[in-house]
N, C-alpha and C positions, 0 to 999 in steps of 0.2 A: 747577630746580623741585624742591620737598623733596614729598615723601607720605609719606603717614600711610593706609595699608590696614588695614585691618577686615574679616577676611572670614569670616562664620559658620561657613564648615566649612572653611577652612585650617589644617592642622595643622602643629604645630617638626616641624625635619629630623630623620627617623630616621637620616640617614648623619652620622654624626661627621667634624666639620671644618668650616673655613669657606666663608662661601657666598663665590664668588667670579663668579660669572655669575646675571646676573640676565635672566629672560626672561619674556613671557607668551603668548597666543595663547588660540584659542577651540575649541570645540566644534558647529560647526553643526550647527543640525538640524532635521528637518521630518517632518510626519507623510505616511503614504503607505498608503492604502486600509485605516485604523487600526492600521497598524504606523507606530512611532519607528522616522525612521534618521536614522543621521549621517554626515557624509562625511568622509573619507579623505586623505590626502597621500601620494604616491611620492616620495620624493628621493633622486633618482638619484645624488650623490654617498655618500649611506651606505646607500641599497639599504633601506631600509627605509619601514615604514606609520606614522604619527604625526598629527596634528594641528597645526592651521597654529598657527606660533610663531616666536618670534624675538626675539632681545636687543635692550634697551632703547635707545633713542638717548639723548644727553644730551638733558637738560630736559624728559624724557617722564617723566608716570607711567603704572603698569602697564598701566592700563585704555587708555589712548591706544596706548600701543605693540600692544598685542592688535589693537585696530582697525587699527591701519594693517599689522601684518606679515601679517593677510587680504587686506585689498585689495593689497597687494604676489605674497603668495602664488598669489590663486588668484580674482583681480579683480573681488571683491567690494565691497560697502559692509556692513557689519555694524551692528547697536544690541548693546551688549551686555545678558546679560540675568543672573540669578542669578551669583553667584559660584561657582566648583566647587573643588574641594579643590586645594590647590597641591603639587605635584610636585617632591622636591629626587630627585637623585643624584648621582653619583662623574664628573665630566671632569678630565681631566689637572690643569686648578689649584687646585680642591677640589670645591667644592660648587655643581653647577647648579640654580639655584631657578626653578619654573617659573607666572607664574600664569594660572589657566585661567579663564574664562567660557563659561554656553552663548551660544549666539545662534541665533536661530532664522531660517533660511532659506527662504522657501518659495517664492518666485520667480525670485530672481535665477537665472543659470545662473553656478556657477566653473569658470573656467577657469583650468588652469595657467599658470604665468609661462614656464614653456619651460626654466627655468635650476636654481633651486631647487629647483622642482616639476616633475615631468616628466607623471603622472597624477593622477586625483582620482575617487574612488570613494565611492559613494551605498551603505550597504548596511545592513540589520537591526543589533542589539546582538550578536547571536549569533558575526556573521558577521566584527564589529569586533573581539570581544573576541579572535577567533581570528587574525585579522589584525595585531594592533597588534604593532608587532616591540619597543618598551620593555613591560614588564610596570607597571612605574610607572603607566603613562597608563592602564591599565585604572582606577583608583580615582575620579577624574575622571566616567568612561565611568559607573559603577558611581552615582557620586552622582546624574549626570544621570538615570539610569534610575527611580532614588527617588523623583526631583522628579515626573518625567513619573507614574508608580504613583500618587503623590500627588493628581496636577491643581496643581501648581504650578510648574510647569517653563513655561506659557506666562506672562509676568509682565507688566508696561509700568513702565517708573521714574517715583517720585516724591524729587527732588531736592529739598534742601534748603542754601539755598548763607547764608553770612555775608557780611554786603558786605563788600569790600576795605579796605585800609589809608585809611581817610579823615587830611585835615586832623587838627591835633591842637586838641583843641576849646579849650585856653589862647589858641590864634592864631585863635582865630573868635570875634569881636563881633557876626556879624551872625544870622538866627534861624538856629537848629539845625541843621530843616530843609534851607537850602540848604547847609550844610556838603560840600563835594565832598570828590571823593578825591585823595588824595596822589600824586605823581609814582608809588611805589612800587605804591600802588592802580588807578592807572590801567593800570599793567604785569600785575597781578594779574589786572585787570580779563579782559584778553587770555587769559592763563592760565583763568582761569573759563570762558570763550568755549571752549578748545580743549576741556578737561573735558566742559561739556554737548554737543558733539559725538558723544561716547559715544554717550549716552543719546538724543540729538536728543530733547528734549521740545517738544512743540509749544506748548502752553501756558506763558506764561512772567508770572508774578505777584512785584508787591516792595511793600514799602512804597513809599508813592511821594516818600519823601525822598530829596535830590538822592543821596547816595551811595548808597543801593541799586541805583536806577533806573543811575547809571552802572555799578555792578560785573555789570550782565545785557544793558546797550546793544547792546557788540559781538556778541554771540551773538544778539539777536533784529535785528540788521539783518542782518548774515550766514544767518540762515533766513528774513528778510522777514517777522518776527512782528511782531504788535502786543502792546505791554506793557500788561498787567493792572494799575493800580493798588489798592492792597486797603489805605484808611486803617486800619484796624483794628491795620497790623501796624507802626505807626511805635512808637515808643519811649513817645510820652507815651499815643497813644491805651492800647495793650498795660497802662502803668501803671497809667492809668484806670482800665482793665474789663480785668483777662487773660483773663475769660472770651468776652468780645466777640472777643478777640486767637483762643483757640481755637477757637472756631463758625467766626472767618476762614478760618481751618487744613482743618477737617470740612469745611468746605464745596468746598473744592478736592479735597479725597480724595474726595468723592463724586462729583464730576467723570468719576470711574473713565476716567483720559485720561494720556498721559504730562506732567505739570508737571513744574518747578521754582519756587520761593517765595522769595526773598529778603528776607531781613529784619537785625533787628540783634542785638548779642549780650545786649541785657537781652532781649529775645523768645524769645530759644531754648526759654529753661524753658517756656515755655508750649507751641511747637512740638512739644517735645521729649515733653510728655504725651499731646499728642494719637498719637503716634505710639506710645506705650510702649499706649496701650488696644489696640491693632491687630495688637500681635506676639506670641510667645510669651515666657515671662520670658526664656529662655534668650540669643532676640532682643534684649529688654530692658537688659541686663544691657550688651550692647555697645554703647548710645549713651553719648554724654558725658554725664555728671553732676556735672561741678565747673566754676563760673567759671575760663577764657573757654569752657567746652564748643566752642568750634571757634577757629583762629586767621583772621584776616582772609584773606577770597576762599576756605574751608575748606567743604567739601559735606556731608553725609550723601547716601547712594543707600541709596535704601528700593526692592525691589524690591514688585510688590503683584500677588497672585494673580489672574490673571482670574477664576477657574472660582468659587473663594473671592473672592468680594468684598471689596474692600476689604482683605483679610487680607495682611500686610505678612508676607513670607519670609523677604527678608534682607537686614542694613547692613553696607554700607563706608562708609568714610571715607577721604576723600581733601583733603589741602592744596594751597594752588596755591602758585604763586611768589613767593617773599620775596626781598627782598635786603637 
């Protein structure tokens, strides 16, 4: 699975050399009698405090490996939330690159795995920044704390996905519309499914042309959702009227709920405005702006402030699986 990350405040390796380990992991956190805290990791193997994380598996991208090296870690389920600055330094083969997310926990209880993790500690910023045994991980620590000063540190995702590799429209005679997807797209499809995991949105809206509706199937049968269809957002309607295509748009971000939208790649530009009124330019500036703006079964994650309505924080982009 190839990706393509976008992350508003990741910054190039200050350490000279190549990255040669790739990992990610999170930040949990949760508020406690109006104090932020976050929790902790012991790993008894380097004796050290850090943050749950862990190398990528094949055919992971970042944002999936994050989730699953928590519920491995410390036997949670996480959503991820804002992006936080990615972390490189010096291990034996060159360069470890690390990417962080917050995620906000305020129920579950973690518990360590026994193996990896031996403890896990709840404690203030103060208390963390003293504890973290990498000086690295403090920058992370330091963004989240921004967010949170802000009121944007509690966020819920709005996903925006491309359908997969359909049929090639030369071998389709029959209407558009039902045009499915390709053997390729159907594999995409799957890869999309693991993606919105992440994010678990509950809401799930597509054009309601055959390939859409396929590239978001397996992810709302696996959460037992019902699919939205939103004619507005099919290709000819979008041509019609783009502005009918964008009210479609507004009208799911007013929702203020976690979605995702599926649609096609002549819809994006239209998508793609309603979302550019909502960020800062700086935000702006990281969406796609040249045809194909995403490749097929390809996402945007718009994170969207609670506190600030509707106000969009921050994009990634992420690809799903080609072959």
């Amino acid at each position: 699975m190839e990706q393509d990350s976008t992350q508003a405040s990741a910054g190039a390796p200050t350490v000279p050399g190549p990255i040669t380990v790739t990992a990610a992991g999170a930040l949990c956190w949760r508020v406690r009698n109006h104090k932020l805290q976050v929790l902790l990791i012991h790993r008894p193997r380097y004796k050290d405090w850090s943050w749950p994380k862990g190398k990528l598996d094949a055919g992971e991208t970042t944002p999936e490996c994050a989730v699953r090296e928590v519920r491995e870690e410390i036997q949670v389920d996480v959503q991820l939330g804002i992006p936080l600055p990615t972390v490189h330094y010096r291990v034996p083969s060159g360069i470890k690159e690390v990417f962080y997310w917050a995620a906000r926990l305020e129920d579950a209880e973690p518990v360590p795995d026994g193996t990896e993790v031996d403890k896990v500690t709840w404690c203030q910023v103060t208390e963390a920044l003293t504890l973290l045994s990498n000086p690295s991980d403090r920058e992370p620590l330091e963004h989240l704390v921004t967010a949170y000063s802000r009121g944007d540190l509690e966020t819920y995702p709005f996903v925006v996905v491309r359908h997969a590799k359909a049929k090639p429209r030369s071998n389709w005679s029959k209407a558009e519309g039902e045009r499915p997807l390709a053997a390729t797209g159907r594999r995409q499809a799957l890869a999309v499914c693991r993606m919105l995991m992440v994010w678990r949105p509950g809401l799930v809206a597509t054009s309601p042309w055959q390939r859409c509706v396929q590239t978001v199937t397996p992810y709302a049968l696996d959460q037992q959702l019902k699919i939205r269809n939103v004619p507005q957002l099919t290709e000819h309607a979008a041509d019609r009227s783009p502005k009918k295509a964008r009210a479609a748009v507004e009208a799911l971000l007013d929702k203020h709920q976690p979605a995702a939208v599926c649609t096609h790649r002549p819809v994006l530009p239209q998508v793609i405005k309603v979302l550019e009124k909502r960020m800062s330019q700086a935000l702006a500036d990281k969406l796609p702006s040249a045809d194909p703006y995403l490749r097929p079964g390809a996402v945007i994650v718009c994170q969207v402030s609670v506190k600030h309505r509707g106000r969009i924080v921050s994009v990634e982009q992420f690809d799903a699986y080609d072959d």
